[in-house]
N, C-alpha and C positions, 0 to 999 in steps of 0.2 A: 475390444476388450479394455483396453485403455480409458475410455466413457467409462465403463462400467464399473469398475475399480475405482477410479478418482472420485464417481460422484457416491459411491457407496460410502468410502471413507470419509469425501465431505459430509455426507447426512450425520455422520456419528461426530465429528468435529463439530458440527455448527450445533448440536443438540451438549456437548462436551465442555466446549472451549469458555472462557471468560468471551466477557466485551471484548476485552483490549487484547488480548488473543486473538479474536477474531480482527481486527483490523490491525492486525503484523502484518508487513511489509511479504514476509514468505506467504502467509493465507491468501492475501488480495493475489500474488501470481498465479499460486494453485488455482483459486476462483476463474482469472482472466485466463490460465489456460486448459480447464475444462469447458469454459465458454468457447473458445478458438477450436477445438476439438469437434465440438457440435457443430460450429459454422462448416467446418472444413468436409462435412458430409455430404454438400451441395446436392442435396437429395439424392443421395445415395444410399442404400439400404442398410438399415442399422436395426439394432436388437430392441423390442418393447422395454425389456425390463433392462434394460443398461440405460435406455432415454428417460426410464419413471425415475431410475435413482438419481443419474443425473441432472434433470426437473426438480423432483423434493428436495437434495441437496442445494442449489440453488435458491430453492424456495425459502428454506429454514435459513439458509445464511443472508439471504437478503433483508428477511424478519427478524435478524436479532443486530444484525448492523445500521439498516435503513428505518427499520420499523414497518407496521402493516398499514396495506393498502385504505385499509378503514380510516388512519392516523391522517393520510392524504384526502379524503373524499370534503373536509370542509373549505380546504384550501381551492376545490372545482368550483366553488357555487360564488 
Protein backbone atom coordinates (compact mmCIF):
# COMPACT_ATOMS: atom_id res chain seq x y z
CA UNK A 1 0.00 0.00 0.00
CA UNK A 2 2.79 2.21 0.74
CA UNK A 3 4.18 1.83 -3.20
CA UNK A 4 0.91 2.82 -3.99
CA UNK A 5 0.32 5.88 -2.12
CA UNK A 6 3.82 7.35 -2.52
CA UNK A 7 4.08 6.94 -6.16
CA UNK A 8 0.55 8.21 -6.81
CA UNK A 9 1.41 11.31 -4.86
CA UNK A 10 4.83 11.52 -6.67
CA UNK A 11 2.96 11.52 -10.18
CA UNK A 12 1.05 14.58 -9.02
CA UNK A 13 4.14 16.39 -7.36
CA UNK A 14 6.59 15.78 -10.16
CA UNK A 15 3.51 17.08 -12.79
CA UNK A 16 2.92 20.01 -9.77
CA UNK A 17 6.16 21.11 -8.39
CA UNK A 18 8.72 23.83 -9.56
CA UNK A 19 12.33 22.67 -10.84
CA UNK A 20 13.75 23.63 -7.58
CA UNK A 21 11.02 22.03 -5.69
CA UNK A 22 11.65 19.09 -7.22
CA UNK A 23 15.26 18.86 -6.31
CA UNK A 24 14.62 19.67 -2.26
CA UNK A 25 16.47 17.92 -0.29
CA UNK A 26 12.85 16.27 1.36
CA UNK A 27 11.75 15.21 -2.73
CA UNK A 28 15.17 13.47 -3.45
CA UNK A 29 14.39 11.22 0.10
CA UNK A 30 10.78 10.63 -0.83
CA UNK A 31 12.21 9.61 -4.46
CA UNK A 32 15.12 7.32 -2.95
CA UNK A 33 12.64 5.94 -0.70
CA UNK A 34 9.89 4.87 -2.93
CA UNK A 35 12.76 3.45 -4.90
CA UNK A 36 13.99 1.24 -1.66
CA UNK A 37 10.44 0.25 -1.39
CA UNK A 38 10.40 -1.42 -4.93
CA UNK A 39 13.76 -3.00 -4.27
CA UNK A 40 12.77 -4.46 -1.05
CA UNK A 41 10.05 -6.73 -2.96
CA UNK A 42 12.64 -9.04 -3.90
CA UNK A 43 10.10 -10.57 -6.22
CA UNK A 44 7.59 -10.82 -4.09
CA UNK A 45 4.19 -10.14 -5.14
CA UNK A 46 2.95 -6.82 -5.49
CA UNK A 47 -0.19 -4.96 -7.01
CA UNK A 48 -0.06 -3.93 -11.10
CA UNK A 49 -1.53 -0.58 -10.39
CA UNK A 50 0.56 0.43 -7.31
CA UNK A 51 3.85 -0.64 -9.64
CA UNK A 52 2.39 1.53 -12.94
CA UNK A 53 2.00 4.65 -10.40
CA UNK A 54 5.01 3.99 -8.95
CA UNK A 55 6.87 3.64 -12.56
CA UNK A 56 5.14 6.92 -13.95
CA UNK A 57 5.90 8.73 -10.84
CA UNK A 58 9.32 8.01 -11.22
CA UNK A 59 9.17 8.38 -14.73
CA UNK A 60 7.83 12.14 -14.75
CA UNK A 61 10.22 13.09 -11.98
CA UNK A 62 13.22 11.90 -13.59
CA UNK A 63 11.95 13.94 -16.74
CA UNK A 64 11.74 17.15 -15.22
CA UNK A 65 15.00 16.81 -13.07
CA UNK A 66 17.26 14.79 -15.45
CA UNK A 67 15.77 15.45 -18.59
CA UNK A 68 14.59 12.91 -21.54
CA UNK A 69 16.03 10.04 -22.61
CA UNK A 70 16.02 11.55 -26.29
CA UNK A 71 18.17 14.70 -24.61
CA UNK A 72 20.98 11.49 -23.89
CA UNK A 73 20.79 9.57 -27.27
CA UNK A 74 23.55 12.06 -28.98
CA UNK A 75 25.92 11.76 -26.25
CA UNK A 76 25.79 7.29 -27.30
CA UNK A 77 27.07 7.93 -30.86
Amino acid sequence: QRISTTGHTLEWLALAMTDEELRSPWMQNAVNSLVLLILDLNDGPADGGSLYHAAHGLHLYHERVFGTVAEYLPLLK
